[in-house]
C-alpha positions as CSV (number, residue, x, y, z in Angstrom):
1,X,0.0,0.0,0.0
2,X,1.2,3.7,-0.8
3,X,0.7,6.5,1.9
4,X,-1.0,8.6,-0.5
5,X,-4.7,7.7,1.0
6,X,-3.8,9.5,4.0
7,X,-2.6,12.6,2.3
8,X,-5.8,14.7,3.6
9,X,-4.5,14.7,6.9
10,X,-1.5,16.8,6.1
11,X,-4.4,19.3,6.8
12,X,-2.8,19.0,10.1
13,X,0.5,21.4,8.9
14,X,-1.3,24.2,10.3
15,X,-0.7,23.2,13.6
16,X,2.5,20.5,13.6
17,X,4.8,19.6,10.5
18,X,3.6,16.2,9.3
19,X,5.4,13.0,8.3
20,X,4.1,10.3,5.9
21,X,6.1,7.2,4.8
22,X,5.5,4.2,3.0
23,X,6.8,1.1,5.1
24,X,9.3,-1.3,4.5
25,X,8.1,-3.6,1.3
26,X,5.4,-0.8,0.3
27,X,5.4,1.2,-2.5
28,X,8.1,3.6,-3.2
29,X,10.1,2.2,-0.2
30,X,12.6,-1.0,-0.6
31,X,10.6,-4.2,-1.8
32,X,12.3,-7.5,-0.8
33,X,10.3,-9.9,-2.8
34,X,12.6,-12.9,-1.8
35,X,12.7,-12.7,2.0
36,X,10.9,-15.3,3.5
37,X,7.8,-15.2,5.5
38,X,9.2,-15.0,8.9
39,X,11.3,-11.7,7.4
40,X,8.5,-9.9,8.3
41,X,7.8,-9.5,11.8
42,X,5.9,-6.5,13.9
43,X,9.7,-5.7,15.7
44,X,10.6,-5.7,12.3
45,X,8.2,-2.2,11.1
46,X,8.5,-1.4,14.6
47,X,12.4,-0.6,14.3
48,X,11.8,0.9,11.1
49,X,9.4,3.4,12.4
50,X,11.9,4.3,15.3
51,X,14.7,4.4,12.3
52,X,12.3,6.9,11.1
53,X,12.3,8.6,14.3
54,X,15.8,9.2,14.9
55,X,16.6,10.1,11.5
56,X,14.7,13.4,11.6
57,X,15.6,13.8,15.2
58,X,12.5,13.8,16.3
59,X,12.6,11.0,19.5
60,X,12.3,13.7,22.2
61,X,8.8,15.0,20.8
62,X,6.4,13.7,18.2
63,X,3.0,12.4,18.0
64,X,2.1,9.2,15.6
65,X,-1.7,8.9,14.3
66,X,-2.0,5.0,13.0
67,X,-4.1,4.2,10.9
68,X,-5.7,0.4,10.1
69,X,-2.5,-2.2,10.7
70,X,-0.9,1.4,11.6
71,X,-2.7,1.6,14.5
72,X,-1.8,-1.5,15.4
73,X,1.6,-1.4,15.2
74,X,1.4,1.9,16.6
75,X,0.1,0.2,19.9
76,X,2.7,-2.7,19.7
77,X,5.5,0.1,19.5
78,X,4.0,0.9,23.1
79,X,4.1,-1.9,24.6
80,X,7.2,-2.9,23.4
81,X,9.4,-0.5,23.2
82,X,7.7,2.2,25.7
83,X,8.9,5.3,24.0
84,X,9.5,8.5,26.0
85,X,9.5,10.8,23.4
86,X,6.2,10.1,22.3
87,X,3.5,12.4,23.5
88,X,0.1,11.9,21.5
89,X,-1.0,8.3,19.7
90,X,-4.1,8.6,17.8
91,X,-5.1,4.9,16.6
92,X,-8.1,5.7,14.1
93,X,-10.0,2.5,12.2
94,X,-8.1,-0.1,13.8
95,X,-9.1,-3.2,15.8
96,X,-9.2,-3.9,19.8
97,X,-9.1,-7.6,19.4
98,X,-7.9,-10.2,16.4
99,X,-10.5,-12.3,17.5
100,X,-13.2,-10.4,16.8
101,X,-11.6,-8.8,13.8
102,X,-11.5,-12.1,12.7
103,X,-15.1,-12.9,13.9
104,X,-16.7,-9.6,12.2
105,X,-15.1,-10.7,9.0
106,X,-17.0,-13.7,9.0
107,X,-20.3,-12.7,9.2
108,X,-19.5,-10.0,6.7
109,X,-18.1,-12.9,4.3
110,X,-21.2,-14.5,4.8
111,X,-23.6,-11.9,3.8
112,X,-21.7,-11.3,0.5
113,X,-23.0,-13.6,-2.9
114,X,-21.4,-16.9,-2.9
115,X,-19.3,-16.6,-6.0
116,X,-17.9,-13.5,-4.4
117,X,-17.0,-15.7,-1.4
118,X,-15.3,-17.8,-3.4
119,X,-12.9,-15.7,-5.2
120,X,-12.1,-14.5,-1.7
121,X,-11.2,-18.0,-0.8
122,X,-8.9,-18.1,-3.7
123,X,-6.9,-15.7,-1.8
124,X,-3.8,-13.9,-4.4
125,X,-3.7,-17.4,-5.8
126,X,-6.0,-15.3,-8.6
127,X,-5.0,-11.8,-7.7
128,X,-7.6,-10.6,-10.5
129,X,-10.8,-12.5,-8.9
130,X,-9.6,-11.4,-5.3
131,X,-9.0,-7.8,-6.3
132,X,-12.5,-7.9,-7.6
133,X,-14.1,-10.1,-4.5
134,X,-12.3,-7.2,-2.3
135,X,-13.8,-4.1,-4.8
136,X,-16.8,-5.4,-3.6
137,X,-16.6,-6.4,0.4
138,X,-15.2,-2.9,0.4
139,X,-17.8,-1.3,-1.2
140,X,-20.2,-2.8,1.4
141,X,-18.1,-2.7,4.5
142,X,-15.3,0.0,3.7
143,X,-15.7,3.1,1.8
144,X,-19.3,3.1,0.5
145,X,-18.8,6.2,-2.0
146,X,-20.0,5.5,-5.7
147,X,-18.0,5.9,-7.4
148,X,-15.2,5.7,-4.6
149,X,-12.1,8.1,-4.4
150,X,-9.7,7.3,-7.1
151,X,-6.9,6.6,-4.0
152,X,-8.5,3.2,-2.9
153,X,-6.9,1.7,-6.6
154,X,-4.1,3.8,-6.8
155,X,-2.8,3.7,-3.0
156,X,-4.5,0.7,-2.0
157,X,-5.2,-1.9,-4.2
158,X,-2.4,-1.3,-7.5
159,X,0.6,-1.1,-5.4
160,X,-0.5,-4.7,-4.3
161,X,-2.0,-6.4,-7.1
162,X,-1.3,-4.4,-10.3
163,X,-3.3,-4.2,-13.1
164,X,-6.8,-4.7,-12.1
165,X,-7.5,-6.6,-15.3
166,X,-4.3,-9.1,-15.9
167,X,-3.1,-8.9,-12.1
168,X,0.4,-8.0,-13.5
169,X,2.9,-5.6,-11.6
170,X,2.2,-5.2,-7.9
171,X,3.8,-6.8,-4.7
172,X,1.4,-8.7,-2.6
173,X,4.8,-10.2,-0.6
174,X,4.0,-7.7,2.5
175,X,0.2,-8.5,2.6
176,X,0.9,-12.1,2.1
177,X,3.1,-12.3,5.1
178,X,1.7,-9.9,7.4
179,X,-1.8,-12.0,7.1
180,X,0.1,-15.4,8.0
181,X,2.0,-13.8,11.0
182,X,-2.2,-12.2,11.9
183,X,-3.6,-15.8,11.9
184,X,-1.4,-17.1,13.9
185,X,-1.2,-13.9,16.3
186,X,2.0,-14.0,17.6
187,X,4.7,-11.8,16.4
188,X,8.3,-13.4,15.6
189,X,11.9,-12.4,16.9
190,X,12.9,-8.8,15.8
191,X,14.3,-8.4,12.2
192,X,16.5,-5.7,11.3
193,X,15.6,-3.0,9.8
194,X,17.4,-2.8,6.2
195,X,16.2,-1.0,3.2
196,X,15.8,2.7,1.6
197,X,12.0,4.2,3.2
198,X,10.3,6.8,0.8
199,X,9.3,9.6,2.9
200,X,6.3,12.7,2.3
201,X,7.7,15.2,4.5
202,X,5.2,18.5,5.2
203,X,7.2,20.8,6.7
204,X,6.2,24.4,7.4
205,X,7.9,26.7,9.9
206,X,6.0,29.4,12.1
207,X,2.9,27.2,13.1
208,X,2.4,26.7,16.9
209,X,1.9,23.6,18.4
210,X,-0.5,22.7,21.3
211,X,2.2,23.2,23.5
212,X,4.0,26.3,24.6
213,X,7.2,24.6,23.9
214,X,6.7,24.3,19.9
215,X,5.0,22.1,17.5
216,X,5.9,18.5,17.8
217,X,5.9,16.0,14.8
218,X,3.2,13.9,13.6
219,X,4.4,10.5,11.9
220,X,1.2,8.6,10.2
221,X,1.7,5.2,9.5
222,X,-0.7,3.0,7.7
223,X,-2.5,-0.2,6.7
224,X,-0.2,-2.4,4.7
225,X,-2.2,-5.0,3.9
226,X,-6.0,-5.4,2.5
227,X,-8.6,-5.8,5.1
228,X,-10.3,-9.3,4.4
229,X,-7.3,-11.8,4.9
């Protein structure tokens, strides 16, 4: 997935400068197509997100707004690492509980026509009939605008599986993996973080933060993989 969905919230420059980036495997960042599986770990994007961090200097003071599996990781960076710097975590359209994620996505699954459930069985084994099978459990259960913003294809579905009509170009590796590691919901040893990460960067000098001390920094992180594994 590409950040680009999340671009509206830049509106929040006014107040803070604001930090997108496109995670490890994503996008515009390094794509390691041949790592296996158990590459991909939460410590994993969780060390690339503090990599993040320290490279704009930013550790003493910054907020993070999460997004989807951004939220989630968001919270896992938390627990697990405990960061002082960090001042303000919005988690917006995430989950409380894989189980009931998972539980919720069932009885949405069921309510869909049966051939559409069964292209989403077929998984990226037919990335063409599960793009499809998605279009539509999103349509129902996601964003219901008609037509819907042009950013659901081009920063959520193409960067994962192409062309919408031959399924060529696109990197489903990310997805693939991080809905494995979600099945089984327990997170593997720490990777190391390797790789270039594309960065937005919104930065614009003389705002105010809420604080008397200075605006902080707001790093958004995102979903990385679609919502129906």
């Amino acid at each position: 997935m590409a950040h680009d969905y999340l671009i509206p919230v830049s509106d929040l420059q006014n107040t803070r400068p604001v930090i997108f980036y496109d995670q490890l495997g994503n996008n515009r960042s390094t794509h390691l197509p041949d790592k296996p599986k158990s590459f991909w770990t939460i410590d994993l994007f969780i060390d690339e997100l503090i990599n993040l961090v320290n490279y704009f200097g930013i550790s003493s003071r910054y907020d993070i707004l999460g997004h989807s599996w951004g939220g989630m990781l968001a919270s896992e960076f938390v627990i697990r690492r405990q960061p002082t710097g960090l001042r303000k975590l919005v988690i917006a359209d995430s989950l409380c509980a894989m189980e009931l994620w998972n539980k919720s996505n069932k009885i949405f699954k069921e309510e869909l026509p049966e051939e559409v459930q069964e292209d989403l069985k077929l998984g990226f084994k037919d990335k063409v009939r599960y793009r499809k099978a998605l279009e539509i459990h999103y349509s129902r259960h996601g964003c219901t605008l008609n037509p819907p913003p042009k950013e659901i294809a081009s920063a959520v579905l193409d960067p994962i599986f192409g062309d919408r009509e031959t399924g060529e170009g696109g990197d489903p590796t990310v997805s693939i993996a991080m809905c494995v590691l979600f099945r089984q919901s327990r997170p593997s040893l720490a990777g190391q973080g390797v790789g270039r990460v594309w960065l937005t960067l919104s930065l614009y000098t003389g705002t105010r933060g809420l604080s008397s001390v200075g605006p902080s920094l707001m790093v958004c992180t995102r979903s990385t993989f679609p919502h129906f594994c």
